[in-house]
C-alpha positions in Angstrom: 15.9 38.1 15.7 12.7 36.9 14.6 10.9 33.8 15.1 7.9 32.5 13.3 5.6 30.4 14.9 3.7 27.2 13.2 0.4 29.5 13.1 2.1 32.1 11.0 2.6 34.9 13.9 6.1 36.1 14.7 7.8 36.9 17.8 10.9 39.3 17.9 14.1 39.2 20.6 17.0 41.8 20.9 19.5 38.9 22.0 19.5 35.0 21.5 16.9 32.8 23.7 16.8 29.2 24.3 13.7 27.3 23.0 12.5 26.8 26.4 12.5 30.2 27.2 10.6 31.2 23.8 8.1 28.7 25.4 7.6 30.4 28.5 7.8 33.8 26.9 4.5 32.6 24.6 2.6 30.5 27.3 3.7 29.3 31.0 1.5 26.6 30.0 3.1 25.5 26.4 6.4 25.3 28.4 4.5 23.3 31.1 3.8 21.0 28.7 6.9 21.2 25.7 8.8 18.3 24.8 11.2 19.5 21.8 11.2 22.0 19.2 11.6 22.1 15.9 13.5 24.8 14.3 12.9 25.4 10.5 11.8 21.5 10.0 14.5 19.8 12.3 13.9 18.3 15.9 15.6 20.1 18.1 16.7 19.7 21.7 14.7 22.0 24.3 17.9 23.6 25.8 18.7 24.5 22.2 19.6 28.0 21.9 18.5 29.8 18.8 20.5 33.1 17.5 19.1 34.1 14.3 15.8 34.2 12.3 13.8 31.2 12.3 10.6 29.4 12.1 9.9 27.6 15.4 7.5 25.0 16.5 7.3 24.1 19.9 6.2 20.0 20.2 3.8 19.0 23.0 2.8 15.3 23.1 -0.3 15.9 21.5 2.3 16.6 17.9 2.7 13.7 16.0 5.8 14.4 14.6 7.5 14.2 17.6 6.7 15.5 21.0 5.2 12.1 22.1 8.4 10.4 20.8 10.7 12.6 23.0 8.4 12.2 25.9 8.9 8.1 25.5 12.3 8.6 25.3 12.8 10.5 28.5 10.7 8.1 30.1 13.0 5.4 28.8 16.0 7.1 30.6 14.0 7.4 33.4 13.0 3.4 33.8 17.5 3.3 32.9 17.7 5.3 36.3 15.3 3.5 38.2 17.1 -0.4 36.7 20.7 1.1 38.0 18.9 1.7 41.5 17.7 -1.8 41.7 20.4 -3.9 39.7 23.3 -1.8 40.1 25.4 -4.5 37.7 23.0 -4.1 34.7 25.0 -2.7 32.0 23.1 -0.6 29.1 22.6 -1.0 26.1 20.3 1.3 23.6 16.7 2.9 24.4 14.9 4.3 21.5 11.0 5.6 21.6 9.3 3.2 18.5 6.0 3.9 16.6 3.7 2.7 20.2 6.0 3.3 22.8 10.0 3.0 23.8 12.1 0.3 25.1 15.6 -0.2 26.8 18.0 -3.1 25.8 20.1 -4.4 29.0 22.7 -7.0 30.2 22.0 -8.5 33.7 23.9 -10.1 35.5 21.1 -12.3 36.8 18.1 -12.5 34.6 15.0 -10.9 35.3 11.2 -12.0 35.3 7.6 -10.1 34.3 7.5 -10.3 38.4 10.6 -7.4 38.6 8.4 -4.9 36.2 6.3 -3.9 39.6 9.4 -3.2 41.5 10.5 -0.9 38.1 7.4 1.2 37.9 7.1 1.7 41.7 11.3 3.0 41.3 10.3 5.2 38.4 8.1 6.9 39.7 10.2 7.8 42.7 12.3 9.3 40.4 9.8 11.2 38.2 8.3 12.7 42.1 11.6 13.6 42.9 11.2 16.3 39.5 15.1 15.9 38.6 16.4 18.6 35.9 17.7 16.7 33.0 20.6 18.1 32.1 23.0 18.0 28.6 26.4 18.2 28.1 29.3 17.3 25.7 32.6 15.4 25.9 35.5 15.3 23.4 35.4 11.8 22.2 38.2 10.3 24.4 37.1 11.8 27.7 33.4 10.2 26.5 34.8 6.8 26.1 36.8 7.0 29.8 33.4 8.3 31.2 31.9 5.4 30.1 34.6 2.8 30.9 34.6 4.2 34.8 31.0 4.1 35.0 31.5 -0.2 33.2 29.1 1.0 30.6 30.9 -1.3 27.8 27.9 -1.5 25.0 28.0 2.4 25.2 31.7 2.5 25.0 31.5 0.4 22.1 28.8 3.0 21.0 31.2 6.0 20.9 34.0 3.9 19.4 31.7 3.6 16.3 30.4 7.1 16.1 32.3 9.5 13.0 35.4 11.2 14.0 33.8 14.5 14.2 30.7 13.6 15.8 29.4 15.3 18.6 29.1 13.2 21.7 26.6 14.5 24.3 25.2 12.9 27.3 22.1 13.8 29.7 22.3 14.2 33.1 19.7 13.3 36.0 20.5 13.0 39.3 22.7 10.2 40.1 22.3 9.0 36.4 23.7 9.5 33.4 23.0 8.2 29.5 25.2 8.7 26.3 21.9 9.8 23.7 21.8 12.2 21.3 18.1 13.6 22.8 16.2 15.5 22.3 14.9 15.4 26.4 12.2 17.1 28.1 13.2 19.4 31.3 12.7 16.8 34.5 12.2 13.5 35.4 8.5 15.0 36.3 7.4 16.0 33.0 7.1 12.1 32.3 4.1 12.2 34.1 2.3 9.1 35.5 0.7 7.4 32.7 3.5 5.0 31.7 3.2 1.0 31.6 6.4 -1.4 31.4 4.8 -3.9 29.4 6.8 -6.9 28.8 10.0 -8.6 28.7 11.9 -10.6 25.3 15.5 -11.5 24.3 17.2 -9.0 21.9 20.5 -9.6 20.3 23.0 -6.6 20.6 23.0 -5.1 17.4 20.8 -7.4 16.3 23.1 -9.8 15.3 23.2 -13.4 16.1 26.8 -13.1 16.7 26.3 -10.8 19.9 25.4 -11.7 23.4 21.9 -12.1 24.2 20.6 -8.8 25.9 17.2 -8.3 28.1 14.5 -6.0 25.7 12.1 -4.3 28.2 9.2 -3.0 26.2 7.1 0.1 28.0 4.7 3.0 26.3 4.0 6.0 27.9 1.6 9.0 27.0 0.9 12.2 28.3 -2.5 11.7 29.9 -3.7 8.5 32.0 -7.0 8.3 30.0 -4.6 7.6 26.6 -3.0 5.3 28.2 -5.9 3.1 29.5 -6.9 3.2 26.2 -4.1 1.9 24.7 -3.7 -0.8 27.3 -7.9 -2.0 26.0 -6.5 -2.0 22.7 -3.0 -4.4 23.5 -6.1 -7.0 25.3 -8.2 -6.9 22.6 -5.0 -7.6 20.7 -3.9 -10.8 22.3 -7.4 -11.9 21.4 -6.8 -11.4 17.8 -2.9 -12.5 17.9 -3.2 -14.2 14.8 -0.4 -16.9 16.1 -3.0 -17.7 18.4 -5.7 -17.7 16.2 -4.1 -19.7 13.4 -3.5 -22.4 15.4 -7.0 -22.4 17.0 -8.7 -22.2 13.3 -6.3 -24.7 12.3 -5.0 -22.1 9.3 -1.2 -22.0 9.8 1.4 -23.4 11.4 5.1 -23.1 12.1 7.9 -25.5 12.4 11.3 -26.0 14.8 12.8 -27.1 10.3 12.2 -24.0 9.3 12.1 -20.9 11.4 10.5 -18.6 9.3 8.8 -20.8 6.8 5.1 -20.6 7.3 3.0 -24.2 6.5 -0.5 -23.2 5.5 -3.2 -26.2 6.9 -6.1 -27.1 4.8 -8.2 -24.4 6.2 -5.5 -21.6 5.6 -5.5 -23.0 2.0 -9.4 -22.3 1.7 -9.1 -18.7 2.8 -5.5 -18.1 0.8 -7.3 -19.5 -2.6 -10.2 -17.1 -1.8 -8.3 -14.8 -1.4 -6.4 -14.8 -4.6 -9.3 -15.7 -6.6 -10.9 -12.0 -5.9 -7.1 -10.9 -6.2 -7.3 -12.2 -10.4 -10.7 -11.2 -10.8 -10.0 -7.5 -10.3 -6.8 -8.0 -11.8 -8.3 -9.4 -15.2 -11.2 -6.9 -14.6 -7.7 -4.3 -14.9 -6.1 -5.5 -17.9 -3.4 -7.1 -16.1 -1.5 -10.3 -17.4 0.0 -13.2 -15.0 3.3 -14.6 -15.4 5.4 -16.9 -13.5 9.3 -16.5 -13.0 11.1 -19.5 -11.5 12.4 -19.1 -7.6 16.1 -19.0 -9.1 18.3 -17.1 -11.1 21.9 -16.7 -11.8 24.3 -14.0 -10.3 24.7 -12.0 -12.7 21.1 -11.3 -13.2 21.0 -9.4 -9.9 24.4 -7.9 -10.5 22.5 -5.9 -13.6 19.7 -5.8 -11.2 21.7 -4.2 -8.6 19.9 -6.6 -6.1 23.5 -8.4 -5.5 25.4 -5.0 -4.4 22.1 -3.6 -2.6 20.7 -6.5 -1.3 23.1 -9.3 -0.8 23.1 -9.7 2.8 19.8 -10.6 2.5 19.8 -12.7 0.0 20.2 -17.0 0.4 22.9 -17.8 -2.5 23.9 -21.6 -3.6 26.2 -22.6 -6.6 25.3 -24.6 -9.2 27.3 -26.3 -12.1 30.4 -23.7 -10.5 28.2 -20.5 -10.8 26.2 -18.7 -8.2 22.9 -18.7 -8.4 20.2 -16.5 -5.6 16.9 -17.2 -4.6 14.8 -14.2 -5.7 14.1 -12.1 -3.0 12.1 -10.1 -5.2 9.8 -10.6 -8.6 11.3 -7.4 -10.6 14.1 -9.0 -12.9 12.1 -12.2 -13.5 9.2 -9.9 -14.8 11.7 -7.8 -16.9 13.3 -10.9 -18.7 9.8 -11.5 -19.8 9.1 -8.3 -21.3 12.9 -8.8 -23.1 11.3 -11.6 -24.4 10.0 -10.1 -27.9 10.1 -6.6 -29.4 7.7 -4.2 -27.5 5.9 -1.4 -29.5 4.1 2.3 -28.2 1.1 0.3 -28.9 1.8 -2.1 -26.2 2.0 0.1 -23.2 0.9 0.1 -20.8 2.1 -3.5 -20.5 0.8 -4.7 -17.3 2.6 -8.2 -15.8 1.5 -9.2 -12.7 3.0 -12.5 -10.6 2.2 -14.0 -7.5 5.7 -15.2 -6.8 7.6 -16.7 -3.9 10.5 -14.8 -2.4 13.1 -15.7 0.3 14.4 -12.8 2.2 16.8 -13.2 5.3 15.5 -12.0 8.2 17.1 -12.5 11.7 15.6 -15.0 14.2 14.7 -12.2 16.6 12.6 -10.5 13.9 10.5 -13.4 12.8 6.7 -12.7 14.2 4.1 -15.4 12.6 3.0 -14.5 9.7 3.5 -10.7 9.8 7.4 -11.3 9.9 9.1 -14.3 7.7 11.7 -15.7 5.3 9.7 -16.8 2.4 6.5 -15.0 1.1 4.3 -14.5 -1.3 4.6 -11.2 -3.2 1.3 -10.3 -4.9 3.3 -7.8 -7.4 2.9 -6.5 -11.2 5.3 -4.6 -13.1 3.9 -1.9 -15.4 5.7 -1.0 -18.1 4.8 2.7 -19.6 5.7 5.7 -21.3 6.6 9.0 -19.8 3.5 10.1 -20.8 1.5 7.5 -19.2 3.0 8.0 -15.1 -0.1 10.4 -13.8 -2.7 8.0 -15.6 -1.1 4.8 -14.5 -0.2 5.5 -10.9 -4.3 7.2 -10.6 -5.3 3.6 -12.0 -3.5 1.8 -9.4 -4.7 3.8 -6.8 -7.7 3.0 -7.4 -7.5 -0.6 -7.6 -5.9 -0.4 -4.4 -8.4 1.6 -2.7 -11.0 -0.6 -3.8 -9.3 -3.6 -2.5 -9.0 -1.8 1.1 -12.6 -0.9 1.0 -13.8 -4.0 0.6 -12.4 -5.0 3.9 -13.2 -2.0 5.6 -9.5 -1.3 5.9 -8.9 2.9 6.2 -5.7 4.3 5.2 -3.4 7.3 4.7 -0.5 7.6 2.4 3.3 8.3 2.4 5.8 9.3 0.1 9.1 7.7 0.9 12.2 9.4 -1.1 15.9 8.6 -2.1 17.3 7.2 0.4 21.2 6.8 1.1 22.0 3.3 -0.3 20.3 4.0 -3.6 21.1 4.0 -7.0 21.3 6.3 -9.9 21.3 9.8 -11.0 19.9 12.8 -9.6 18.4 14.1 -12.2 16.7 10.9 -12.5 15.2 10.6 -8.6 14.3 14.1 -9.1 11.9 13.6 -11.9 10.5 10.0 -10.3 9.9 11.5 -7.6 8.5 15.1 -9.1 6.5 12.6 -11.2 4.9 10.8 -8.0 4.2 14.2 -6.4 2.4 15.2 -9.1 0.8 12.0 -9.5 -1.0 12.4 -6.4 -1.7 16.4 -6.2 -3.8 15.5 -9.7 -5.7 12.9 -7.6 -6.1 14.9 -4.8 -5.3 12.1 -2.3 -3.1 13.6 0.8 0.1 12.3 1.4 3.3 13.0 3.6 6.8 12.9 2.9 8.7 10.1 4.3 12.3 11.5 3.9 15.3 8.7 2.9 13.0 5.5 3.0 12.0 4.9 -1.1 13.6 1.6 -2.3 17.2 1.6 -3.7 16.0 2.2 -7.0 13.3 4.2 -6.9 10.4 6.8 -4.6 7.6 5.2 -3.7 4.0 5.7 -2.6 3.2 3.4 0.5 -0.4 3.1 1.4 -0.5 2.5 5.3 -3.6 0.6 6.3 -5.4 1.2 9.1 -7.3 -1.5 11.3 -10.5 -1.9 13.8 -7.8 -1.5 16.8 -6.5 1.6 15.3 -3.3 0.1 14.4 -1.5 1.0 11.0 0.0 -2.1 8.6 2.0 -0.9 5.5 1.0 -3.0 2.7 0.6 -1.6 -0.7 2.7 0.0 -2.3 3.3 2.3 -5.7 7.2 2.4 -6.6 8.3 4.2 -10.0 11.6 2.9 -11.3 13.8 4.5 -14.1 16.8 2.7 -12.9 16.6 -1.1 -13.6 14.9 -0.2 -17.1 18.2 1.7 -17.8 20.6 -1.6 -16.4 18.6 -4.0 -18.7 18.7 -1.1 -21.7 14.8 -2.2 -21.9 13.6 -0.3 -25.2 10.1 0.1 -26.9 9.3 1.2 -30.6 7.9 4.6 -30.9 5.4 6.1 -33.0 8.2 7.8 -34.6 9.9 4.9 -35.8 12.7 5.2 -32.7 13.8 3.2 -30.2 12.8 4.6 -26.8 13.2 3.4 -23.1 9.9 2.9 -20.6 9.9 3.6 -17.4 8.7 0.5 -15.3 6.4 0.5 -12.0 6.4 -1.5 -9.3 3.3 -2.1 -7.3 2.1 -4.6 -4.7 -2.1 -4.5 -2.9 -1.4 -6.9 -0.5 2.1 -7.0 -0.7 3.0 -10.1 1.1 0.3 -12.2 1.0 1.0 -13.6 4.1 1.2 -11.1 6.5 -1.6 -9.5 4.6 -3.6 -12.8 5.9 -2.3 -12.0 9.4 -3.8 -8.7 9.2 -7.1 -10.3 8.2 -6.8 -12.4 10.8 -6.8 -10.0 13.4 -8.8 -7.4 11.8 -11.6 -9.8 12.3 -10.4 -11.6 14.8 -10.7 -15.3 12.9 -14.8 -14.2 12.2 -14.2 -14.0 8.3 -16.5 -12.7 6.5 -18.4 -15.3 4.0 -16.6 -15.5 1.1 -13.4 -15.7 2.7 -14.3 -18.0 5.2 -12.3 -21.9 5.1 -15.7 -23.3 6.0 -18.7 -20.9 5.2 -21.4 -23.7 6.4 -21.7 -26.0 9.4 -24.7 -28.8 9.0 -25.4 -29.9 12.4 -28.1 -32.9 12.8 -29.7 -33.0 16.3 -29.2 -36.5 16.6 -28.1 -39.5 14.7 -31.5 -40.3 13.2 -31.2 -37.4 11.0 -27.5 -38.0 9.6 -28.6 -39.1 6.1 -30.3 -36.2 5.8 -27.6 -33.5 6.9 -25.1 -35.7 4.5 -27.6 -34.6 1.4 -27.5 -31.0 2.6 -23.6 -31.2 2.8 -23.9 -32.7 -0.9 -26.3 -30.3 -2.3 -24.2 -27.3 -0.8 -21.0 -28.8 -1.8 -22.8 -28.9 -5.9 -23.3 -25.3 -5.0 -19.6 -24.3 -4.7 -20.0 -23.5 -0.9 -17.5 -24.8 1.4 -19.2 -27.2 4.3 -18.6 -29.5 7.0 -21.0 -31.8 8.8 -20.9 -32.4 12.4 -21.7 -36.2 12.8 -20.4 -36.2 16.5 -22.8 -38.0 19.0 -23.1 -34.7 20.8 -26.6 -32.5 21.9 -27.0 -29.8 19.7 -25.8 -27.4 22.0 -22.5 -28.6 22.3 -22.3 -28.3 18.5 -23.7 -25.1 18.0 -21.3 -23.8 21.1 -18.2 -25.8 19.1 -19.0 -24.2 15.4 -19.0 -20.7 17.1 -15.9 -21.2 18.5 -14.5 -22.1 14.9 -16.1 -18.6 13.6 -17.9 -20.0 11.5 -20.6 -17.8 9.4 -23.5 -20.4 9.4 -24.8 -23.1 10.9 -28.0 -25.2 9.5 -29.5 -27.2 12.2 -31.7 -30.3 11.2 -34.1 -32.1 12.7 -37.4 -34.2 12.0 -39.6 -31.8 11.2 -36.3 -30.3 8.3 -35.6 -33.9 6.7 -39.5 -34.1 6.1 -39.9 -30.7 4.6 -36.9 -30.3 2.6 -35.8 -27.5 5.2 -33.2 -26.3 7.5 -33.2 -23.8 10.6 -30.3 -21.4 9.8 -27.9 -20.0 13.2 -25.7 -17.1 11.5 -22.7 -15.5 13.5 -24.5 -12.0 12.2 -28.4 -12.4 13.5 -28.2 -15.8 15.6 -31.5 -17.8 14.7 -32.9 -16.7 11.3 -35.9 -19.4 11.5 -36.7 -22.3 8.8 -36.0 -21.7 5.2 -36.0 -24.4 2.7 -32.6 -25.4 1.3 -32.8 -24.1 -2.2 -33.9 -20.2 -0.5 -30.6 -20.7 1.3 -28.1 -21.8 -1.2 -29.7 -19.0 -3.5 -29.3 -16.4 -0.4 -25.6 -17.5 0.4 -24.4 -17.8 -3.1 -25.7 -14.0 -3.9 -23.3 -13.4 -0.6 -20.5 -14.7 -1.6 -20.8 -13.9 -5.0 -21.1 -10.1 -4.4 -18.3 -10.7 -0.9 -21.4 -8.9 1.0 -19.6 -8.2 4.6 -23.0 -8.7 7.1 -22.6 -6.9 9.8 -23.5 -8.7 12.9 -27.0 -8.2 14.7 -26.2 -9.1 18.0 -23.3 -11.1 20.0 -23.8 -14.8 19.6 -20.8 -15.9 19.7 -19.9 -14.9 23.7 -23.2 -16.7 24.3 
């Protein structure tokens, strides 16, 4: 048989060989460090043995598709083992690797504290010096389940119970432990190295419903050298610094309440920054030919049953009856923006029609899920719905991107891009999904922008192109998003005049920048860590008089800068200067304007930034000219030096 390796080269074998053994048979070292393969596109288990021609990839952790995955996920059956050894009672639940890391779900008996992670780490890696083979094997489906029910493993009985009838059930072996999983598994307990950290401990429903009992979520990453792993471990510290939960509160932006789990408040500050926000956010859509429109909140049933949203979506969805009909809240913009473009005839001539809507939508999500403002019930979806010909897709979808990419570059945000395709709960014809999704590919090879293929995760209706953004920490938020729809233009039999007289049907696009406005604050939040830049910040100027005998004259500054459109606070507290200055860089705020005696005589004041620190005297009209031109233009200053750990 012969195999063909990811670089192109070939390797040929009389008789059939196990991926391991290709390994070895390349490089002792590529099997010293192997953690799956993948055989013509598909993960594969290590042990897997291959029989017939094939093209082969052997994953090491340094493979982002999937060798550092399997390495977590080994590790997570390892930190199983080493929980059995010291709480023989626990009973397990489910252990998946996740984007940064792995985690187990578990049942004590007694409940455990941050204080028993020690006493885990110190028992795993016991095991992983002990360098036990992991082992695989199968079971017929009723010897799996009394496997399970001798060892009183009754979440992975339940597990079985649920798989399809003709399933195949394996299980890994290692030592004195075994684990129902599916793999794949690297070779021994000591391929999981030492750089591994248990991280922390939170409450996880089984099966993530509120229904179930309450299970113990141990969260842990591990990589495949100790240097990585340090530096991931900088990153989660500089990341409780910019937890924008924390933050918000602090800044006095947002805040949450015991009434409404889910349903974000925004303070008077937040408002400052969210209205600056969506001012740029009309600007460059005006500046785009885009219209607003508003759709109300909510809408009868049988709108979403044309919509699909009520077959699709319904479990997420809050419902109420009115006047003995049912009625939803929208959980999503698209069939309030498609009643308005039913609204009067539509021509050729019209299209692109461009409707874009800030609008509110409810979505439920489950307690356990809700993180500040990154995870929530009710947001704000920044969306338009474009409404084209066939003719116009490449065009359009370039046009967007580039109004996306200019709103990511202005925040310094990088990115990369996915294509997400059909997935299994969708709706529709094939030949249909094939051409939206043929019509994004093509889309983006005529822009040149690199993508991958995110197989089975489009929306329900649609492909889509989601842009995932990338922050100062390195971490990735998905936000925008590019979604091309045949389907509800087609439920709602929308239609368009022609230039040749005939009635035709557009095809409609859906497309968020932010997407929720909300989280897309959180982000900001923690991408700058509360230090906004100017024209986003709630209060861009801080007048600080050195004493009382100058109040009069820091009130006319506030005045004159409050004619000028800037947004300013005075600090009238009977406090030294120091103590203010020290309080108004704790509040991130971009400038301060110190006055004293010698700055009510001369019309001046001594400007503090959080970019340079002192920047000297000016006189007030030099600064309101200087700031305006900043804020105008959303100039991000870079800061000079450190004041604000001063």
């Amino acid at each position: 048989m012969k195999i063909t390796l990811k670089d192109g080269s070939y390797k040929e074998y009389a008789g059939e060989m196990s991926i391991i053994d290709i390994a070895k048979d390349i490089s002792e070292g590529l099997a010293r460090v192997a953690c799956a393969g993948k055989v013509n596109g598909e993960k594969k288990d290590l042990r897997t043995v291959i029989s017939e021609d094939c093209e082969l990839q052997i994953l090491t952790p340094s493979d982002a598709d999937g060798g550092l995955s399997t390495l977590r996920h080994s590790c997570s059956h390892v930190m199983a083992q080493a929980i059995k050894h010291l709480f023989p009672t626990a009973k397990l639940a489910i252990g998946p690797s996740i984007d940064d890391g792995f985690y187990y779900d578990i049942d004590f008996e007694a409940p455990i504290t941050a204080d028993d992670l020690p006493k885990i780490e110190e028992e795993m890696k016991k095991i992983i010096k002990e360098d036990l083979p992991i082992e695989r094997f199968e079971l017929p489906r009723a010897e799996a389940i009394k496997f399970m029910a001798d060892l009183e493993e009754p979440y992975k009985v339940e597990l079985i119970q649920d798989l399809p009838e003709d399933a195949i059930i394996s299980f890994y072996k290692q030592g004195d432990f075994t684990d129902l999983c599916a793999g794949p598994h690297i070779m021994s307990t000591k391929g999981v190295g030492k750089a591994f950290k248990l991280l922390n401990i939170a409450g996880a429903y089984w099966r993530g419903s509120e229904k179930n009992k309450m299970l113990t979520r141990i969260y842990a990453t591990a990589f495949a050298k100790k240097e990585e792993l340090d530096a991931y471990l900088t990153m989660l510290e500089e990341a409780k610094k910019r937890d924008h939960r924390k933050l918000g509160r602090d800044l006095g932006l947002f805040m949450m309440s015991d009434y409404g789990p889910g349903f974000p408040f925004f303070l008077p500050k937040g408002m400052r920054l969210r209205n600056a926000l969506m001012e740029y956010w009309r600007e460059i859509h005006y500046k785009n030919d885009y219209v607003e429109i508003s759709s109300p909140v909510m809408l009868n049933r049988t709108l979403w049953e044309t919509s699909g949203h009520w077959d699709h979506y319904k479990e997420n969805m809050y419902t109420t009856v009115i006047d003995e009909q049912d009625f939803a809240i929208k959980p999503m913009n698209c069939p309030g923006s498609i009643l308005v473009y039913q609204n009067q005839p539509r021509s050729y001539r019209d299209l692109p029609l461009r409707l874009a809507e800030c609008g509110l939508v409810h979505r439920h999500e489950k307690s356990g899920e809700l993180h500040g403002l990154m995870r929530v019930r009710c947001f704000t979806q920044d969306d338009a719905h474009i409404y084209i010909r066939p003719d116009q897709v490449q065009d359009e979808v370039t046009r967007i991107v580039g109004l996306i990419n200019q709103v990511y570059e202005l925040f310094g945000f990088e990115y990369h891009v996915e294509l997400s395709t059909r997935p299994g709960n969708s709706m529709g014809s094939d030949e249909d999904w094939e051409a939206a999704e043929n019509g994004l590919k093509s889309a983006l090879e005529a822009i040149g922008l690199p993508y991958v293929i995110n197989e089975g995760d489009g929306a329900f209706y649609g492909p889509k192109i989601d842009f995932h953004l990338v922050d100062c920490l390195g971490r990735t938020w998905q936000c925008g998003t590019i979604q091309l729809d045949f389907q509800l233009p087609q439920r709602f039999e929308l239609e368009y005049m022609g230039e040749d007289g005939l009635k035709h049907r557009p095809i409609m696009i859906h497309r968020v920048c932010f997407g929720s406005v909300e989280r897309f604050i959180g982000i900001l939040i923690e991408h700058f860590a509360g230090a906004f830049p100017t024209w986003l910040a709630p209060v861009q100027v801080k007048v600080l008089p050195i004493s009382d005998k100058y109040e009069e004259y820091a009130k006319s500054v506030q005045k004159a800068l409050l004619n000028a459109g800037i947004r300013v606070e005075t600090d009238l507290r009977s406090e030294k200067i120091g103590y203010k200055i020290r309080g108004a860089q704790l509040e991130k705020v971009p400038y301060m304007l110190v006055v004293g005696e010698k700055e009510a005589a001369d019309g001046l004041v001594a400007v503090r930034s959080r970019f340079a620190g002192d920047e000297g005297q000016k006189s007030l009209d030099a600064f309101i000219a200087g700031i305006q031109n900043e804020i105008a233009n959303r100039v991000m200053r870079k800061v000079e030096i450190e004041t604000e750990n001063k």
